[in-house]
Every structure is written in C-alpha cells, then in structure tokens.
C-alpha positions in Angstrom: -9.5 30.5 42.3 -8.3 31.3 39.0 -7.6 28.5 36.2 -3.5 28.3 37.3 -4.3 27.4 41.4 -6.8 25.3 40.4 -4.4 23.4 38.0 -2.3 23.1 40.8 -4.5 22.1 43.3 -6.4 19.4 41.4 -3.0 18.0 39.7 -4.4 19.0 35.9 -2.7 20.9 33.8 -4.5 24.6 32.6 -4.4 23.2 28.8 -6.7 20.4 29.8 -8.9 21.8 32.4 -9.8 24.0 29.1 -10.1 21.0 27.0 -12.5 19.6 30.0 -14.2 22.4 29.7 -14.6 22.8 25.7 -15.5 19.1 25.5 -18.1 19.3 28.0 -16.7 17.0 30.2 -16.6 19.5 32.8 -19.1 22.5 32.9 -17.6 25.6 31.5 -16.4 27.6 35.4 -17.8 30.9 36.3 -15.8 34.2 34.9 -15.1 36.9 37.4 -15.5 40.5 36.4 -11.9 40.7 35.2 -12.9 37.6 32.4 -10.5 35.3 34.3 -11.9 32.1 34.6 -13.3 31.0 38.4 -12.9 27.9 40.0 -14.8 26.8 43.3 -13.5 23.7 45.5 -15.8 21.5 43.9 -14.5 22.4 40.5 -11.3 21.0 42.4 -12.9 18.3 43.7 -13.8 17.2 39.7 -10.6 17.6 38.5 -8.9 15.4 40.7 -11.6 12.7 40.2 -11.1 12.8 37.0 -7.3 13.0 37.1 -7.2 9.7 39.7 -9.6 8.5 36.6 -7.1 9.2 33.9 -4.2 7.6 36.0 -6.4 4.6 35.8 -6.6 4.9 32.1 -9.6 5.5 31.6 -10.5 7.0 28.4 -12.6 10.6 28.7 -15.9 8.9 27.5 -15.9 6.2 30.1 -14.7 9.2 32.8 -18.0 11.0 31.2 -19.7 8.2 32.2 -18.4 7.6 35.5 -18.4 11.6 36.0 -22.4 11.0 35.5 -22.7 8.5 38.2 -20.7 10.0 39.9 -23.4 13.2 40.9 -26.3 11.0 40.4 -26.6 9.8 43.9 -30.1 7.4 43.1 -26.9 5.4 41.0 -26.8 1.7 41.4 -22.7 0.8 42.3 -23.5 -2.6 39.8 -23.6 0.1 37.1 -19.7 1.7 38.2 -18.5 -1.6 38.8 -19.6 -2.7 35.2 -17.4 0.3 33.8 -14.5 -0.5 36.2 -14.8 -4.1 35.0 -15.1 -3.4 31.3 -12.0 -1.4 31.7 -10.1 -3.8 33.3 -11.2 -6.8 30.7 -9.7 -4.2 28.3 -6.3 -3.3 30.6 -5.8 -7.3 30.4 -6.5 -7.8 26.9 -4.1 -4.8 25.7 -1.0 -6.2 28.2 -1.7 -10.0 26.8 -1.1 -8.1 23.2 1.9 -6.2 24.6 3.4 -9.8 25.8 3.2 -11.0 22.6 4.3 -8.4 20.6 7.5 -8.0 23.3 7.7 -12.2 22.8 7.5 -12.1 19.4 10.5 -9.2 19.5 12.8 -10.7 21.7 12.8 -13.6 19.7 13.6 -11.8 16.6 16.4 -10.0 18.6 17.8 -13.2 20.1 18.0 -14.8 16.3 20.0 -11.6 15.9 23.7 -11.5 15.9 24.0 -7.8 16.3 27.5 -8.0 14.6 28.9 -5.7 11.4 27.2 -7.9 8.9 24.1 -6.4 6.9 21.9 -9.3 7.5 19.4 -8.7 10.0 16.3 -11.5 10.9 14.6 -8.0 13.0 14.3 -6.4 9.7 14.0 -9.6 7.3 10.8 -10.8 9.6 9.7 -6.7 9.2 9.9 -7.2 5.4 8.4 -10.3 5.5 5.6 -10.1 2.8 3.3 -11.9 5.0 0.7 -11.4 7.8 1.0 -14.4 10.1 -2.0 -16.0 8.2 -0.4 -17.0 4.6 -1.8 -14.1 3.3 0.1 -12.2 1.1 0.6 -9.1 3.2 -0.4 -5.7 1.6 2.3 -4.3 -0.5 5.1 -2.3 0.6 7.8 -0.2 -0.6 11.4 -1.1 -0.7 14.5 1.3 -0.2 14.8 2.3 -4.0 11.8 0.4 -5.5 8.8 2.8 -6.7 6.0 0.3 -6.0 4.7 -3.0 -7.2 2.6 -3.0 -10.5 
C-alpha cells in the first residue's frame, strides 16, 4: 500500500512515517516501479506499535529500544519491563514537578487581586531576582532597562 493508506491504517501521519524512516527507526519501505513508496502489513503492524508507544510517551530512543526487543524473540520480558519501569519512574517524577509548579501558581494567583490596579504578586514573584535558594538569580532585563553592568 502506498505511504497515504498506510498512514491511515496504522494511525501515523505520512510526515512521520518518513521521519521513521530517515531516522532509522523504521527500515526505509520498498519503492514500486512508479517510485511510490510500498508498505506491507507488517510495515502496518510497526507503525501502530510504535504509535500505541508514543501515546505512552515514550520518547523514539526508548521506542528504538523497545522496537529491538520487540523482533528479537530470544528477548528476556525483565529487559521490556525495565524500559516500561524507567519510563514510568520518569512519568511520576515529571507530574510531581507539574504539581508543584501548578501549586506554586495557584498560590501566586490566589495572592492576586485581579482588580484594575498595576500591582501584580504573579509578576512581582516572576521578577523576583532570586532562585528559591538565596541565590542571586541570573540577571534579567527590565521593560526599558538595557542590562545590568
């Protein structure tokens, strides 16, 4: 099948089966006589693997990796699972961070009186020429200021 019905049966767009393909991530498909790229069922059958894979959020190097265990059939499952757990150690550490950063916003937002006055604690905390640490934050430009010296 040509690259369009094979988008459409596996759920990938055209634009990345061809990135799939120029990365290596997926073998380059056959060409028929015409030049039009040629896609089998198993070329399908890849693509939606690795689109279930993306849903997941995997990044394309871990999907490489999994794709690799994937066809090697001698493959010990403690190997996938240790991907699939990695991943998931990641998934948790990223929404903990999100939590936080959404804490730490909605308690700007509450200290805000989102009236007609020009004072705003959002964008006092986002001047704020601090890190969290007592650092001295790195320096930043002001509306109309041209730098620090």
């Amino acid at each position: 099948m040509n690259i369009g019905k094979a988008a459409k049966a596996s759920g990938v767009s055209a634009k990345m089966i061809r990135y799939y393909e120029q990365t290596g991530l997926i073998p380059k498909a056959g060409r028929k006589d015409s030049g039009y790229r040629d896609y089998s069922s198993a070329d399908v059958h890849m693509l939606r693997f690795i689109r279930k894979a993306r849903d997941l959020g995997f990044s394309v190097s871990e999907i490489d990796g999994l794709l690799n265990l994937w066809r090697d059939r001698s493959r010990q499952s403690s190997d996938v699972k240790r991907i699939a757990q990695k991943h998931v150690d990641d998934l948790n550490e990223r929404i903990e961070a999100m939590k936080q950063m959404a804490g730490t916003l909605q308690s700007l937002v509450d200290c805000c009186a989102g009236d007609a006055r020009p004072d705003c604690p959002i964008l006092a905390d986002l001047e704020d020429d601090h890190d969290g640490s007592g650092a001295p934050a790195r320096a930043t430009l002001r509306p109309g200021s041209k730098g620090r010296s």
